[in-house]
C-alpha positions in Angstrom: 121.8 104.8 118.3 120.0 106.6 115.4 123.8 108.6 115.0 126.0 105.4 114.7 123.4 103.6 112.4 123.4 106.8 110.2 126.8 106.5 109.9 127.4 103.0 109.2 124.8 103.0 106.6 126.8 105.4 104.8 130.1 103.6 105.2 128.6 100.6 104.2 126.8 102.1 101.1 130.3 103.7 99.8 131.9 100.3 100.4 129.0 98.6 98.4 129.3 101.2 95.8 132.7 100.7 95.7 132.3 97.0 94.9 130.1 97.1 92.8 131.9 99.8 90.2 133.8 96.4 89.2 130.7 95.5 87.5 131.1 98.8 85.2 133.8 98.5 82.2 137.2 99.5 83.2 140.6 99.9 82.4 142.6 96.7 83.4 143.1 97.0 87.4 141.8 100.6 87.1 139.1 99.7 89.8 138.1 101.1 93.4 139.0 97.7 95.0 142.1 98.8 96.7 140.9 102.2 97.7 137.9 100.4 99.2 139.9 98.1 101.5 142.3 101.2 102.7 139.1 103.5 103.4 137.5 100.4 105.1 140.4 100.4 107.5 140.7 104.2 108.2 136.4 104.8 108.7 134.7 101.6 109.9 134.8 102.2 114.0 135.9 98.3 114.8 138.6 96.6 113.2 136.3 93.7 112.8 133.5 95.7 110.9 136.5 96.9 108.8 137.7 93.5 107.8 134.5 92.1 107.4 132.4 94.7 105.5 135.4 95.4 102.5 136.4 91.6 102.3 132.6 90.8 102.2 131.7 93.7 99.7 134.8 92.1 97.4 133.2 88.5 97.8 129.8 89.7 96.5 131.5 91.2 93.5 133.5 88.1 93.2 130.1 86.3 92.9 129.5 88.0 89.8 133.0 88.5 88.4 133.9 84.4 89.3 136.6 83.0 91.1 140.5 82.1 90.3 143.5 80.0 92.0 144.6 82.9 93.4 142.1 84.3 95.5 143.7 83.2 98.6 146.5 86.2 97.7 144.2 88.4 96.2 142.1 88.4 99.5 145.6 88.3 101.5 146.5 91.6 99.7 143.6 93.1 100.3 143.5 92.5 104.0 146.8 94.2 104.6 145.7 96.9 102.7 142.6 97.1 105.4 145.0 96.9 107.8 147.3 99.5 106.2 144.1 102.0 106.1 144.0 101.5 110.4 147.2 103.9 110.6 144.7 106.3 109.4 142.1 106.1 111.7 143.6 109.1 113.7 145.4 111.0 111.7 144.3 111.9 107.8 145.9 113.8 105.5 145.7 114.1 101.8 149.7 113.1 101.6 148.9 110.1 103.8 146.0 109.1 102.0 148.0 109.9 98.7 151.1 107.5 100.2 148.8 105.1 101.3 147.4 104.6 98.3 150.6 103.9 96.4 151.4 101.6 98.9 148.0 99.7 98.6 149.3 99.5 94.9 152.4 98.1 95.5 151.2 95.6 98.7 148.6 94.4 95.8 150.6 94.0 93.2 153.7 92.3 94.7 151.0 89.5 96.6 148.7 88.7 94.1 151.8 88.5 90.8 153.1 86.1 93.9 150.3 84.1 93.8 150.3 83.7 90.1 153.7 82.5 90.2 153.0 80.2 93.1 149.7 78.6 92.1 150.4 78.5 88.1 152.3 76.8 85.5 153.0 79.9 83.2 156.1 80.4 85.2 159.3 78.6 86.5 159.2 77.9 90.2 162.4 79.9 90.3 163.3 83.1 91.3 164.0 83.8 87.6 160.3 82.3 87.2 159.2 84.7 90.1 160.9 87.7 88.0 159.7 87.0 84.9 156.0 87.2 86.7 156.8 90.2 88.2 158.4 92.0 85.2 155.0 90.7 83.4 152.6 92.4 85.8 154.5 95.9 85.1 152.0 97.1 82.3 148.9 96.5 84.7 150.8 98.3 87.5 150.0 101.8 86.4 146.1 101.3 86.6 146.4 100.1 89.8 148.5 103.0 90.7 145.8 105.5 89.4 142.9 103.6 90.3 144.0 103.2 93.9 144.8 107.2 93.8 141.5 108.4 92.2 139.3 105.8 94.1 140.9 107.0 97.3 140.5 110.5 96.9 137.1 110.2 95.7 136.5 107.8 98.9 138.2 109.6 101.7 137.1 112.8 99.8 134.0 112.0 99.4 133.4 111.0 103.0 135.3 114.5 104.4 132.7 116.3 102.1 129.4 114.4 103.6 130.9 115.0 106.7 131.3 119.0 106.1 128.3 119.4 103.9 125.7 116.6 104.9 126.6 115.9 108.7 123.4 114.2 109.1 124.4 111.5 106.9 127.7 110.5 109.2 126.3 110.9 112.3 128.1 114.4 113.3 126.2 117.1 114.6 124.3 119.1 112.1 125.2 123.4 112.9 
């Protein structure tokens, strides 16, 4: 019992630390969000406890940080990107981790510039409206891209390392 509660606590505490870097100035979109939800997916040892812990960690933040119309798609995005991190429950790799990363970038940015065009009025419920939102969102696109690389190496990374040089703290047996 002592093992799985070990480990959990150290799950959780990355996913809360995570979270809470939002809090800490940042580049626009350069944050640890997207990494948080993919490494959610690929560590936490139910799927539940994967959804709920990330999507809960994001709320809190979103306590602080307020609320837009958009949630609903920024909470979408995020929970395919949890889903997304499940393919890596088995197999990890730094290129799999790497591509998964990009494509937490693009699955975020595609959903939520959706949900700006859907739920505002700052573009033309067209597909030329739709474009225009997307072509819009392009400058914010490389943070996320970086963030979601950095964040995810430093996550997944991070974790490995504990697991190698702290065992204690993930619940594997200490040599």
């Amino acid at each position: 019992m002592r093992v799985m509660n070990t480990r959990m606590m150290t799950l959780i505490l990355m996913v809360l630390v995570a979270a809470f870097s939002r809090l800490i100035p940042h580049p626009w979109n350069f944050t640890a969000i997207g990494a948080m939800a993919l490494f959610g997916g690929a560590y936490f040892p139910s799927k539940k406890q994967s959804l709920l812990i990330p999507l809960a960690a994001l709320f809190i933040s979103d306590l602080a940080l307020g609320f837009h119309n958009t949630m609903l798609f920024v909470y979408l995005g995020f929970t395919l990107v949890v889903m997304l991190g499940w393919a890596l429950r088995d197999q990890r790799s730094v290129f799999k981790v790497g591509t998964s990363a990009l494509v937490t970038s693009s699955v975020f940015f595609l959903i939520s510039n959706f949900g700006v065009w859907a739920m505002g009025t700052m573009y033309a419920p067209t597909f030329n409206g739709l474009v225009q939102c997307l072509v819009a969102g392009i400058p914010f696109f490389d943070n996320q891209i970086y963030g979601d690389l950095f964040f995810s190496g430093l996550l997944f990374g991070g974790y490995e390392a504990i697991k190698k040089y702290a065992p204690e703290f993930v619940g594997a047996p200490v040599k």
